[in-house]
N, C-alpha and C positions, 0 to 999 in steps of 0.2 A: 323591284317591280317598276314597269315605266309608267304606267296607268297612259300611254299613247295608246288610241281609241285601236289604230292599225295592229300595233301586237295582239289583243283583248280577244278570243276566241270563245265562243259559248258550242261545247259538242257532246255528246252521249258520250258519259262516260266509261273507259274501258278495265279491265284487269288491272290494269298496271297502275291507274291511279288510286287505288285502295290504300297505298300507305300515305299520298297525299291527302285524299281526303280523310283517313280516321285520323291523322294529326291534325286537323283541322278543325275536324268534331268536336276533337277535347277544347284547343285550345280557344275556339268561340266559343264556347260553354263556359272554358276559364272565364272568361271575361263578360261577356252579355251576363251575365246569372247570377255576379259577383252581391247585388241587391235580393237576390231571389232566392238563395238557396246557402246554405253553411258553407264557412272557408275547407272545412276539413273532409266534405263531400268533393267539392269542385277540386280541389286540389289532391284527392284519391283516384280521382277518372286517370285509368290505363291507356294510354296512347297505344302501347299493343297489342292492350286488347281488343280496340276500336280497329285499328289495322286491320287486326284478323274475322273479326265478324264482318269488315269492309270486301275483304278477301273473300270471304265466303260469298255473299250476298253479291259481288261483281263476276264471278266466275260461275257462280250458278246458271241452269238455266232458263232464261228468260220467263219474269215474271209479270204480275200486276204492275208492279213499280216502275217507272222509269227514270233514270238518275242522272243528271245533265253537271258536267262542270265548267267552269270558265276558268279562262286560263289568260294569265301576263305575259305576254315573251317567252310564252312555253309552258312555262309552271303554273301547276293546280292552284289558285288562289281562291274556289269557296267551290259549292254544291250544291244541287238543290233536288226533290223527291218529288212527284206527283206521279198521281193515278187515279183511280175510282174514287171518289167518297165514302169515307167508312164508317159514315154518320148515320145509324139507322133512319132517323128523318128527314135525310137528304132526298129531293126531288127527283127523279128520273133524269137523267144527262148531267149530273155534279156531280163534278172533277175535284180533287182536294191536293193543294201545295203542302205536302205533307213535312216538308222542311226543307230551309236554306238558309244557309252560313257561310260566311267568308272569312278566311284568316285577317283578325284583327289587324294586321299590320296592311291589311287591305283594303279596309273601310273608308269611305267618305271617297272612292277615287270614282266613281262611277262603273262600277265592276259588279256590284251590286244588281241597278240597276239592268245591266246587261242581259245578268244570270234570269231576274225577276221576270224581266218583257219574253226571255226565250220559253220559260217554264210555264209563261202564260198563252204561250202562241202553240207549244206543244199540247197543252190542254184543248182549246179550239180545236187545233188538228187534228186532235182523238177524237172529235166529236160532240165536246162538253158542249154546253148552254153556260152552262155555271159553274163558278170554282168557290170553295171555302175554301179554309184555313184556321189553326187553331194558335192563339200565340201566347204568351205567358202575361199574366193581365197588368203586372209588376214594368213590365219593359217596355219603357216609355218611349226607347230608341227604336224597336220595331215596327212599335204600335204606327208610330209618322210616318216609316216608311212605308206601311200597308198604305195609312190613309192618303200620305203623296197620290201613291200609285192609283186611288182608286175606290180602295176597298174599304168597306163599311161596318161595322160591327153589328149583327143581327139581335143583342139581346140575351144570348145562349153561353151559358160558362159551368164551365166543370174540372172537377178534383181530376188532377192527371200522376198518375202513382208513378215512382220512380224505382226501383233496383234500388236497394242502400240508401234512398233517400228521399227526405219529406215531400208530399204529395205538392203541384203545383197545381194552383187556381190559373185554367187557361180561359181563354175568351173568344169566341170564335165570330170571323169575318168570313165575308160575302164578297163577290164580285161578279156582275152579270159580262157573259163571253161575248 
Protein backbone atom coordinates (compact mmCIF):
# COMPACT_ATOMS: atom_id res chain seq x y z
CA UNK A 1 0.00 0.00 0.00
CA UNK A 2 1.52 3.56 -0.99
CA UNK A 3 -0.82 5.61 1.47
CA UNK A 4 0.03 8.52 -1.53
CA UNK A 5 -3.01 10.76 -1.06
CA UNK A 6 -3.40 10.28 -5.40
CA UNK A 7 -3.85 6.47 -5.32
CA UNK A 8 -6.34 6.67 -2.13
CA UNK A 9 -10.06 6.26 -3.74
CA UNK A 10 -13.23 6.23 -1.41
CA UNK A 11 -16.35 4.69 -3.84
CA UNK A 12 -19.55 2.57 -3.38
CA UNK A 13 -18.70 -0.51 -3.06
CA UNK A 14 -19.25 -3.36 -5.62
CA UNK A 15 -19.68 -7.34 -5.94
CA UNK A 16 -16.39 -8.03 -6.41
CA UNK A 17 -15.24 -6.46 -3.41
CA UNK A 18 -17.02 -8.88 -0.95
CA UNK A 19 -13.85 -11.13 -0.50
CA UNK A 20 -11.87 -8.10 0.11
CA UNK A 21 -13.88 -6.66 2.48
CA UNK A 22 -15.02 -10.02 4.49
CA UNK A 23 -11.06 -10.51 4.92
CA UNK A 24 -10.97 -7.43 6.25
CA UNK A 25 -13.83 -7.83 8.70
CA UNK A 26 -12.15 -10.68 10.41
CA UNK A 27 -8.99 -9.53 10.28
CA UNK A 28 -9.70 -5.83 12.08
CA UNK A 29 -11.64 -7.62 14.45
CA UNK A 30 -8.50 -9.93 14.99
CA UNK A 31 -6.81 -7.11 16.11
CA UNK A 32 -8.91 -4.02 17.48
CA UNK A 33 -10.97 -6.57 19.88
CA UNK A 34 -7.76 -8.38 20.99
CA UNK A 35 -8.55 -6.44 24.76
CA UNK A 36 -12.34 -6.98 24.11
CA UNK A 37 -13.22 -10.17 23.53
CA UNK A 38 -11.49 -14.02 24.21
CA UNK A 39 -8.30 -15.18 21.85
CA UNK A 40 -10.33 -18.22 21.03
CA UNK A 41 -13.50 -16.20 19.76
CA UNK A 42 -11.41 -13.90 17.55
CA UNK A 43 -9.28 -16.32 16.27
CA UNK A 44 -12.69 -18.73 15.23
CA UNK A 45 -14.03 -15.87 13.02
CA UNK A 46 -14.36 -17.68 9.31
CA UNK A 47 -12.80 -15.33 6.71
CA UNK A 48 -15.30 -17.47 4.37
CA UNK A 49 -17.83 -17.02 5.92
CA UNK A 50 -17.61 -13.30 6.29
CA UNK A 51 -16.86 -13.47 2.35
CA UNK A 52 -19.93 -15.16 1.63
CA UNK A 53 -22.56 -13.18 3.87
CA UNK A 54 -20.39 -10.12 2.11
CA UNK A 55 -21.45 -11.74 -1.22
CA UNK A 56 -24.71 -12.12 -0.37
CA UNK A 57 -25.53 -8.61 1.14
CA UNK A 58 -23.25 -6.86 -2.11
CA UNK A 59 -25.21 -8.67 -4.80
CA UNK A 60 -28.47 -8.27 -3.37
CA UNK A 61 -30.76 -5.72 -4.14
CA UNK A 62 -30.44 -2.61 -3.02
CA UNK A 63 -31.06 -1.71 0.41
CA UNK A 64 -31.17 0.57 3.63
CA UNK A 65 -27.52 0.13 3.73
CA UNK A 66 -25.06 1.77 1.92
CA UNK A 67 -21.43 0.39 1.86
CA UNK A 68 -18.46 2.69 0.82
CA UNK A 69 -14.73 1.17 0.49
CA UNK A 70 -11.53 3.03 0.09
CA UNK A 71 -8.98 1.76 -1.83
CA UNK A 72 -4.61 2.08 -2.08
CA UNK A 73 -3.42 1.79 -5.66
CA UNK A 74 -6.45 -0.42 -6.32
CA UNK A 75 -6.88 -2.60 -3.44
CA UNK A 76 -9.73 -2.66 -0.86
CA UNK A 77 -7.87 -1.50 2.26
CA UNK A 78 -11.11 -0.97 4.79
CA UNK A 79 -15.10 -0.28 4.68
CA UNK A 80 -17.40 1.47 6.05
CA UNK A 81 -21.85 1.06 6.58
CA UNK A 82 -24.35 3.79 7.07
CA UNK A 83 -27.86 4.33 6.82
CA UNK A 84 -31.04 5.26 8.89
CA UNK A 85 -30.71 5.08 12.67
CA UNK A 86 -31.71 1.99 14.21
CA UNK A 87 -31.91 3.54 17.49
CA UNK A 88 -35.55 3.48 18.50
CA UNK A 89 -34.93 7.02 20.29
CA UNK A 90 -33.22 8.46 17.49
CA UNK A 91 -34.62 11.95 16.29
CA UNK A 92 -36.10 12.39 12.96
CA UNK A 93 -33.24 12.95 10.25
CA UNK A 94 -30.41 10.45 12.22
CA UNK A 95 -28.27 8.71 10.14
CA UNK A 96 -26.15 5.95 11.91
CA UNK A 97 -22.22 4.96 10.81
CA UNK A 98 -23.11 1.61 11.43
CA UNK A 99 -19.48 0.39 10.91
CA UNK A 100 -15.90 0.80 9.62
CA UNK A 101 -12.69 -1.03 9.55
CA UNK A 102 -9.65 -0.96 7.82
CA UNK A 103 -7.14 -3.72 7.34
CA UNK A 104 -4.61 -3.32 10.14
CA UNK A 105 -1.84 -3.22 8.00
CA UNK A 106 -3.46 0.02 6.93
CA UNK A 107 -3.96 1.98 9.85
CA UNK A 108 -2.32 5.18 11.05
CA UNK A 109 -1.82 6.05 6.90
CA UNK A 110 -4.63 8.44 6.73
CA UNK A 111 -7.00 6.10 4.84
CA UNK A 112 -9.07 6.11 7.63
CA UNK A 113 -9.61 9.20 7.81
CA UNK A 114 -10.70 9.30 3.97
CA UNK A 115 -13.21 6.45 4.33
CA UNK A 116 -14.74 8.38 7.85
CA UNK A 117 -15.24 12.22 6.05
CA UNK A 118 -16.77 10.27 2.80
CA UNK A 119 -19.41 8.15 4.96
CA UNK A 120 -20.00 11.37 6.83
CA UNK A 121 -20.74 13.40 3.61
CA UNK A 122 -22.91 10.50 2.18
CA UNK A 123 -24.94 10.83 5.26
CA UNK A 124 -25.58 14.71 4.81
CA UNK A 125 -26.22 13.83 1.16
CA UNK A 126 -29.06 11.44 2.23
CA UNK A 127 -30.39 14.08 4.02
CA UNK A 128 -29.42 13.42 7.83
CA UNK A 129 -29.15 16.35 10.34
CA UNK A 130 -27.41 13.96 12.49
CA UNK A 131 -25.33 10.86 12.73
CA UNK A 132 -24.64 8.36 15.80
CA UNK A 133 -22.58 5.63 16.00
CA UNK A 134 -22.15 2.78 18.42
CA UNK A 135 -18.42 1.68 19.38
CA UNK A 136 -17.01 -0.77 21.79
CA UNK A 137 -16.54 1.11 25.20
CA UNK A 138 -13.06 -0.99 25.64
CA UNK A 139 -11.38 0.62 22.37
CA UNK A 140 -9.67 3.28 23.31
CA UNK A 141 -8.12 3.58 19.61
CA UNK A 142 -11.52 4.21 18.12
CA UNK A 143 -12.98 6.02 20.70
CA UNK A 144 -9.95 9.12 19.58
CA UNK A 145 -10.59 8.75 16.37
CA UNK A 146 -14.44 9.53 16.76
CA UNK A 147 -13.52 12.13 19.18
CA UNK A 148 -10.65 13.59 16.56
CA UNK A 149 -13.24 13.75 14.12
CA UNK A 150 -15.69 15.36 15.98
CA UNK A 151 -17.93 13.16 17.64
CA UNK A 152 -19.21 13.04 21.17
CA UNK A 153 -20.46 10.44 23.40
CA UNK A 154 -24.12 11.20 24.33
CA UNK A 155 -24.21 9.18 27.78
CA UNK A 156 -26.26 5.96 26.27
CA UNK A 157 -24.45 2.41 26.42
CA UNK A 158 -25.61 -0.99 25.79
CA UNK A 159 -24.98 -4.94 26.10
CA UNK A 160 -24.42 -5.82 22.16
CA UNK A 161 -24.94 -9.81 21.84
CA UNK A 162 -22.61 -11.54 19.62
CA UNK A 163 -23.13 -15.01 17.53
CA UNK A 164 -20.68 -17.49 19.65
CA UNK A 165 -19.57 -14.86 21.75
CA UNK A 166 -19.58 -12.71 25.05
CA UNK A 167 -21.98 -9.79 24.88
CA UNK A 168 -20.05 -6.31 24.11
CA UNK A 169 -20.79 -3.02 26.35
CA UNK A 170 -20.99 -0.44 23.36
CA UNK A 171 -21.14 3.33 23.94
CA UNK A 172 -22.82 5.24 21.61
CA UNK A 173 -21.60 8.91 19.80
CA UNK A 174 -23.27 11.72 18.23
CA UNK A 175 -22.36 13.98 15.57
CA UNK A 176 -24.44 17.08 14.38
CA UNK A 177 -24.38 17.17 10.10
Amino acid sequence: MTGESDSIVVRSARADDADSIGRIHVVSWQSAYLDALPEDFLQGLSIADRQQAWRQRLTAVSGPVRTLVVTDGGAVAGFACVSASRDEDAPEGTGELLSIYLDPASWSQGLGRRLHAEAVETLRRDGYQRATLWVVDSNARARRFYEHAGWTADGASKAHPLAGGPPLTVVRYVLPL
